[in-house]
C-alpha positions in Angstrom: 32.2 82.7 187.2 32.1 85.4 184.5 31.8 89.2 185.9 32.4 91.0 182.6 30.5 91.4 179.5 28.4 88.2 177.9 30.8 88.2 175.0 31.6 84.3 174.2 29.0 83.6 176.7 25.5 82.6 174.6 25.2 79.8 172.8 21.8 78.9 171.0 20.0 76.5 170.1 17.9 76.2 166.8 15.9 73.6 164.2 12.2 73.7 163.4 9.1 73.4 165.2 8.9 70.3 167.5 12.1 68.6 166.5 13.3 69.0 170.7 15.1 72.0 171.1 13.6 72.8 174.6 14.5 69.3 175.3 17.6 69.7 175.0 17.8 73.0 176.6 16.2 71.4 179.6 19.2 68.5 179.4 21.9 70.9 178.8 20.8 73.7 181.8 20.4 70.7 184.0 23.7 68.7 183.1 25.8 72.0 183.6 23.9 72.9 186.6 25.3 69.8 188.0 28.5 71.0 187.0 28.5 73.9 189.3 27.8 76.4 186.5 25.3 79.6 186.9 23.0 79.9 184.4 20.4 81.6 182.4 17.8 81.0 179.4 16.4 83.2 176.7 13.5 82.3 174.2 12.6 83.8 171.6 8.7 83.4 170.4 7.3 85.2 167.2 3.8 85.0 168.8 1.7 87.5 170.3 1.1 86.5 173.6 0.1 87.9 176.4 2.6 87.7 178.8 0.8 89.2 181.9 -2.3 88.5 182.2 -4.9 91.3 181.7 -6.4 91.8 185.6 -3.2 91.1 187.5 -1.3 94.5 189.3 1.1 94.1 187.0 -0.8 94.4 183.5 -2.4 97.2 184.7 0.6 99.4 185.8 1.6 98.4 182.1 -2.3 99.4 181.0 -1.4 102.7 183.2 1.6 103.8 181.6 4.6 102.1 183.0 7.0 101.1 180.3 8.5 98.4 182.1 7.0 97.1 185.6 8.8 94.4 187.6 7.1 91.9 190.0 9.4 90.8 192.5 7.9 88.0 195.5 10.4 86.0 197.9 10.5 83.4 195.4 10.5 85.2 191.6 10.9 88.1 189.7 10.0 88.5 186.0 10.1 92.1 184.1 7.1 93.0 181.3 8.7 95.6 179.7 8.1 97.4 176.2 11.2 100.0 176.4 13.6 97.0 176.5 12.4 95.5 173.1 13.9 98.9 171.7 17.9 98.1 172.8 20.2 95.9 171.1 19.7 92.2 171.6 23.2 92.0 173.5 22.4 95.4 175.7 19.2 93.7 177.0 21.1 90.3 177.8 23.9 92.2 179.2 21.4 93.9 181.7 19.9 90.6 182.6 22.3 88.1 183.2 25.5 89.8 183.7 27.7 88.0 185.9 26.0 84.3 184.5 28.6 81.7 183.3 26.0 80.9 180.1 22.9 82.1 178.5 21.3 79.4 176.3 19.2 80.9 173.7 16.2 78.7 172.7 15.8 80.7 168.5 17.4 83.6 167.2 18.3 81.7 163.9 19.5 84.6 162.4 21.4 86.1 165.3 25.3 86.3 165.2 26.2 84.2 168.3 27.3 80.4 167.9 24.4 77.6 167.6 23.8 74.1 167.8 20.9 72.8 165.4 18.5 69.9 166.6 18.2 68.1 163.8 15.2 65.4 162.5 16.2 64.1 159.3 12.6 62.4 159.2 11.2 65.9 158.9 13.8 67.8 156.5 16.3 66.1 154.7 18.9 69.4 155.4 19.5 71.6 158.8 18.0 75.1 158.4 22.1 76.5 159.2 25.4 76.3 158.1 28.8 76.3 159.7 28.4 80.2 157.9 25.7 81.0 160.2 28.3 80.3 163.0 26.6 76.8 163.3 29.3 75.2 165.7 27.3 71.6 165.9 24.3 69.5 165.3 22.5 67.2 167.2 20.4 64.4 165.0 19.6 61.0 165.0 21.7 60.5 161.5 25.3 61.6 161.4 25.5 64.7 159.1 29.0 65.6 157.3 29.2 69.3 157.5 32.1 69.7 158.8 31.2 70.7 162.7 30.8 68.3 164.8 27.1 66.2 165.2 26.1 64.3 168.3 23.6 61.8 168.8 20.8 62.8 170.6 21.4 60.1 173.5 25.6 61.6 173.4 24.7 64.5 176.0 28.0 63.9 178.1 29.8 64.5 174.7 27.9 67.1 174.0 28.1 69.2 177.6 32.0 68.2 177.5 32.0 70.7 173.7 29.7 73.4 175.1 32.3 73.5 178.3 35.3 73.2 176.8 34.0 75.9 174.2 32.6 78.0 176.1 33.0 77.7 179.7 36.8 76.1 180.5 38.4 78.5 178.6 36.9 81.6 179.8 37.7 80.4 183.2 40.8 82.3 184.0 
């Protein structure tokens, strides 16, 4: 298990709208799960949506004045917080899931950290990244040449074996 910084520890994944990134999230957490791993999840939504819901103890501490309010019950804890939005992407992950072998990122196309692109060639004919927007692999139901490797959709064991050998196996010592 990691207990330093998150460096070389988040790995996105990116495409367009409905192609089966959360999918595949859902496959890879549960797959490396199996595999004794501890992990976390991100998601990143350009909505507006109301996290907490106007009524609840919580929105209202928010309504109140409370830049961040936490809820904490024997089962779950979730943070509403409008402070944190002002830090650095990495400080706010750091924070959150320090000490987590991987944080999958469901998004942040434009962020720094590595990606893999779910790809439908039936809705674009090219993947919105590039091996220079540290694009590391694609999964599509067409092979695409790019020079990264591309799995099939049904090649998750393949696929879990790159994410650990990448990002988990090595960072193990």
């Amino acid at each position: 298990m990691s207990t330093g910084s998150l460096q070389g520890r988040i790995l996105l994944v990116v495409g367009r709208k409905k192609v089966g990134k959360t999918s595949l999230i859902e496959k890879l957490l549960s797959a490396l799960k199996e595999r004794g791993y501890k992990l976390g999840s991100i998601k990143y939504t350009t909505g507006d949506h109301e996290f907490d819901t106007p009524g609840k103890d919580s929105y209202r501490h928010a309504q109140a004045g409370a830049e961040t309010t936490m809820i904490l019950s024997p089962h779950k804890a979730a943070i509403f917080s409008n402070s944190l939005r002002d830090r650095q992407f990495e400080e706010v992950l750091d924070f959150l899931f320090r000490g987590y072998d991987l944080v999958l990122g469901e998004g942040f196309r434009s962020s720094p950290y590595p990606k893999i692109e779910v790809h439908n060639p039936d809705k674009s004919s090219a993947p919105l990244c590039s091996p220079e927007d540290n694009l590391i692999a694609l999964v599509s139901s067409q092979k695409v040449e790019m020079g990264i490797p591309c799995f099939l959709p049904e090649e998750l064991d393949s696929l879990v074996e790159f994410i650990e050998k990448r990002f988990l196996k090595e960072n193990d010592s």
